[in-house]
N, C-alpha and C positions, 0 to 999 in steps of 0.2 A: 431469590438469589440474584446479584448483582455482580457486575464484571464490568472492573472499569480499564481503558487504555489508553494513556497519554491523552486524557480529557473526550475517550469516544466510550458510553456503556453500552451495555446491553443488560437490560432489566427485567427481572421475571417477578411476579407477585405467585403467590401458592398455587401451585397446579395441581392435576390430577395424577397419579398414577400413573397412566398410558402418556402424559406428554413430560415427565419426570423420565421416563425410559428413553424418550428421544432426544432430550436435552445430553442426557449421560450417554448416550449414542455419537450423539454429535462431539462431544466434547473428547472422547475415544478415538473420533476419525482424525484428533489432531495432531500434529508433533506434544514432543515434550514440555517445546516451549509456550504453547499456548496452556500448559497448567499451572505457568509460573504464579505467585502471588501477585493480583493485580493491584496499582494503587487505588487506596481507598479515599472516600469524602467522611467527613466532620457529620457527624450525624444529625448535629442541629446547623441552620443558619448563623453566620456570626453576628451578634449584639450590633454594631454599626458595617454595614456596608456602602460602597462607592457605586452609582448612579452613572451608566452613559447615555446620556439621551440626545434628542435634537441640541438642546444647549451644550454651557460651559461643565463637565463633570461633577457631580454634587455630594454631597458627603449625610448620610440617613441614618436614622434609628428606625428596626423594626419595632411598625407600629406607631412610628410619630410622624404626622406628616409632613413638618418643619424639616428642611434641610440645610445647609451652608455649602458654599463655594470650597470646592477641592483644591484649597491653595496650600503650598507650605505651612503655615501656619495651619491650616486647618487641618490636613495632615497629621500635623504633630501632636495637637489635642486626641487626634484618635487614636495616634499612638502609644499613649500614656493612660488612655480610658480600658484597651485591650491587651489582657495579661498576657494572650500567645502571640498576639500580632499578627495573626491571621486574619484576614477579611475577604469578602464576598466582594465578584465585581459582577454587579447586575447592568444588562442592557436592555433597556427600556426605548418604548415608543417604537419610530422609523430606526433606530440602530440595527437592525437587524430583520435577515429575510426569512420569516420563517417556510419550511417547508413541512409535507405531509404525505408520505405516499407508501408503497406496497412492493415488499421483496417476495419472490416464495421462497419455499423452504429449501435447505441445504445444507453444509456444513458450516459451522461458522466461519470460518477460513474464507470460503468462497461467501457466504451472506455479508459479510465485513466489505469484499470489493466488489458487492453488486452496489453497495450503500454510498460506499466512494464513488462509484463510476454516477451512480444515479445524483448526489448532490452535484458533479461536477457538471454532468448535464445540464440541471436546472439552475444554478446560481448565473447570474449575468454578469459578474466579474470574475476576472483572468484568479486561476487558482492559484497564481504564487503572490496575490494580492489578499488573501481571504483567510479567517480562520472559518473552521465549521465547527459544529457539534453538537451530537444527535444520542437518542435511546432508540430501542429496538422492543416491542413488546409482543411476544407469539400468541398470533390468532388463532384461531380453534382449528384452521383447515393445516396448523403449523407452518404458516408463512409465518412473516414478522410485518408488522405496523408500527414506521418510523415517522417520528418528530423530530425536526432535524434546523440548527439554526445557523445563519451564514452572515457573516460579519467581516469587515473591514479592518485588516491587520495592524496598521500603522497606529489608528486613535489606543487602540487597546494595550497592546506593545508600551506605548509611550508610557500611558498609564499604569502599567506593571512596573516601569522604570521607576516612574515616578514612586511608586508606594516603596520600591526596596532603597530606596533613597532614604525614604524616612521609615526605615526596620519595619518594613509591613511587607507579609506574603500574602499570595491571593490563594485562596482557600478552594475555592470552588466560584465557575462563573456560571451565573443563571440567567434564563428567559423566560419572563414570569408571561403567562398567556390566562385566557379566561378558562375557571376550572381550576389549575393548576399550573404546574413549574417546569421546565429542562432545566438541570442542575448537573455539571461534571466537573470533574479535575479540568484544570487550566490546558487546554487543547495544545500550548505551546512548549509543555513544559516534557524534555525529551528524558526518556528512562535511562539512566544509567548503566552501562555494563558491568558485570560482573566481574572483579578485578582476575585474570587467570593465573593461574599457579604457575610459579618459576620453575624450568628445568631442573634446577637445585634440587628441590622440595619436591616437584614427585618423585622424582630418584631418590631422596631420601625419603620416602613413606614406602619402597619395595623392601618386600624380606630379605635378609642377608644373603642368602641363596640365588636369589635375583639377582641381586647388588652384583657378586663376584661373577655371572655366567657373565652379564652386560661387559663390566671393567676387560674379561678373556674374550671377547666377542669385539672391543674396542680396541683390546692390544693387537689383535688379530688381521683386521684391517687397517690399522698403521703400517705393520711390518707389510703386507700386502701392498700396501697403496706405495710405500716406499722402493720395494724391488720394481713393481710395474715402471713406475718412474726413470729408475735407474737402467732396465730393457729398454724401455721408449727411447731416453736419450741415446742410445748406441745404437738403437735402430733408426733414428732419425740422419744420423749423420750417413746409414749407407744408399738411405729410400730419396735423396731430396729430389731425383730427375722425377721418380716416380709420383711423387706428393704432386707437383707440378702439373703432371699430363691427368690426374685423378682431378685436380682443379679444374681444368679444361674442360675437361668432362661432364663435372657437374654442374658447373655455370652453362655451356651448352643444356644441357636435360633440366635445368630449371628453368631456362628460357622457350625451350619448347612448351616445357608444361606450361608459362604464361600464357604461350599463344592459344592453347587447346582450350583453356581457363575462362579467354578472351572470347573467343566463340562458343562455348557453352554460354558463358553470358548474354552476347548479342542474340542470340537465337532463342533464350529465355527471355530477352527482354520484349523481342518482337512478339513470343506467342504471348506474355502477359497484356501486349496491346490492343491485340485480335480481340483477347478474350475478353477486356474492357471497353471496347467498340461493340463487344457482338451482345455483353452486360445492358448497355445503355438502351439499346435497339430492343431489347427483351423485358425490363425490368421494369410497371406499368407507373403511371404517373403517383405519387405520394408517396413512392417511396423515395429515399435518401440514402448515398451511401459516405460514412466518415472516413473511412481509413479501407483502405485496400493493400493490405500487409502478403507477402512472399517471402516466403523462408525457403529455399531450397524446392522442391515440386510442391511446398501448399499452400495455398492460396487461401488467407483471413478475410472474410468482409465484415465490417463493424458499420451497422447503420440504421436506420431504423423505417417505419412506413404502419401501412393499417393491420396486415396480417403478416409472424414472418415465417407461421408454414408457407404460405401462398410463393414466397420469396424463394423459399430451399425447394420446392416443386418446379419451378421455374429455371432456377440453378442448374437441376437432373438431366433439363432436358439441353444443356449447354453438351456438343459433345467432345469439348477438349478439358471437361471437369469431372470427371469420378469422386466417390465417396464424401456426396454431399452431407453434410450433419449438424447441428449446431455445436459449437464448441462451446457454448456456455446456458444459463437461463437466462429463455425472455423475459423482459420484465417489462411489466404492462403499465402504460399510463392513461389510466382510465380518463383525467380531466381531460385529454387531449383526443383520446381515444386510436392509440399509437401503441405500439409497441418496439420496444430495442431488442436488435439480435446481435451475435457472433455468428457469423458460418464459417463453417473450414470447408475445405474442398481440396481434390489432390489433383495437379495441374497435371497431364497428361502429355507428354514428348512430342513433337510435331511428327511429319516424315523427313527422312533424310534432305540434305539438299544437295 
């Protein structure tokens, strides 16, 4: 079974029984929308594809090892050779970083942005710089083992321009490796919404029975909205000294509530210093912390180090943090021999002052 999205899959070859039930498991834990029809790929290779390599772009036949220069003209020969216009853009050579590594298992929902967060980790270029794209294939302990490839936005883009310039779509982009291929939908190309139905047209798809409660239920609240109206304006003309001193009022009780607003926050922002001062002082050397998020009393840390039980044991014994836990899965980087976490934690009041 395969599942493709905006050029990201996730690929399964024939399973057993027992990981057929967790696949349909998982796929149950997700909204609706993750059952939509995903886009599919061309089942075979296209007869000429486009070449990015260290060079100038090149233009191939599977199977010939002759190629030519990706110019206009060459272009348009390919154009005229391929009856759908579709073609394959392969990156070859240094184009591309490939990646290799290990999510566990989850929903897909959540496996999808362990995949994202773990590419963005590992690519050395700024992510609004990059395209990516990766398969997922589930290991026997039901993790997934992803191949995952990262490339440079600008050459590729151009060259997408360039092919619909001369009536060429890109079919599918592939990274051909020793073994075998990554092959998915074009990573850039964004899915379309579903056009929504006009007010008009559901109201006309209701029974007539409907139709007429609505239209008495509409006239209803005109005639309403109309009289209220007509009270308001004769009671405005006797309330105005009053309207006035209710202003006063509430601009005074909204300015207080700033003030009370203003000191809840300084005094949150002071204990999340302490707690980051007294973090530092506790937290032993190789670990790393990325992001230090507060939301209201809870405290996110996003970072990574060697062990990140050893981290949340450590956390516990902080004593202005309660309900240490992780908020997501670690995800282990064996070549490095690291691991990344989420911890949440609930920041706990000071004493008065």
């Amino acid at each position: 079974m395969t599942e493709q999205t905006g050029g990201i899959g996730i690929e399964r070859q024939a399973l057993p029984l027992t990981q057929r039930l967790t696949w349909a498991r998982a796929l149950l834990s997700q909204s609706v929308s993750e059952l939509m029809e995903p886009p599919s790929l061309p089942a075979e290779r296209s007869r000429f594809y486009l070449e990015i390599g260290n060079g100038s772009p090149q233009i191939r036949a599977l199977g010939d090892p002759d190629s030519v220069e990706a110019d206009n003209a060459g272009l348009d020969v390919m154009a005229s050779l391929l009856k759908d216009g579709a073609v394959d853009i392969v990156l070859a050579e240094a184009s591309c970083i490939d990646l290799n590594f290990y999510v566990p298992p989850g929903p897909l929902k959540e496996v999808r942005g362990m995949i994202a967060s773990e590419i963005s980790f590992k690519s050395p270029f700024a992510e609004d710089a990059t395209l990516a794209f990766w398969q997922a294939h589930e290991a026997p302990d039901h993790g997934w083992r992803v191949r995952a490839a990262v490339t440079l936005k600008d050459p590729v883009l151009q060259m997408a321009e360039q092919l619909q310039q001369a009536n060429l779509t890109v079919a599918s982009v592939v990274r051909e490796f020793a073994g075998g291929e990554l092959r998915c939908a074009p990573p850039w190309e964004a899915q379309e919404a579903a056009p929504k139905p006009s007010p008009l047209a559901l109201f006309q798809r209701l029974a007539p029975s409907m139709r007429a409660a609505l239209l008495g239920a509409a006239i209803l609240t005109v005639s309403a909205t109309a009289y209220w109206a007509q009270t308001t304006l004769r009671d405005w003309s006797l309330t105005g000294t009053a309207d006035a001193a209710r202003a006063e009022l509430g601009a005074s009780a909204r300015a207080t509530a700033r003030l009370r607003g203003l000191d809840t926050a300084i005094a949150q922002s002071t204990e999340v210093l302490a707690i980051t001062g007294e973090m530092s002082a506790l937290l032993p050397d190789g670990v790393w912390l990325d992001q230090i998020i507060v939301d209201g009393q809870t405290v996110t840390l996003v970072g990574f180090g060697p062990s990140a039980a050893d981290v949340t044991r450590l956390l516990a014994t902080v004593p202005a943090l309660s309900d240490v836990q992780f908020a997501s899965p670690v995800v282990r980087d064996n070549s490095q021999s690291i691991e990344r976490f989420r911890i949440s934690a609930v920041l706990q009041p000071g004493p008065a002052q």
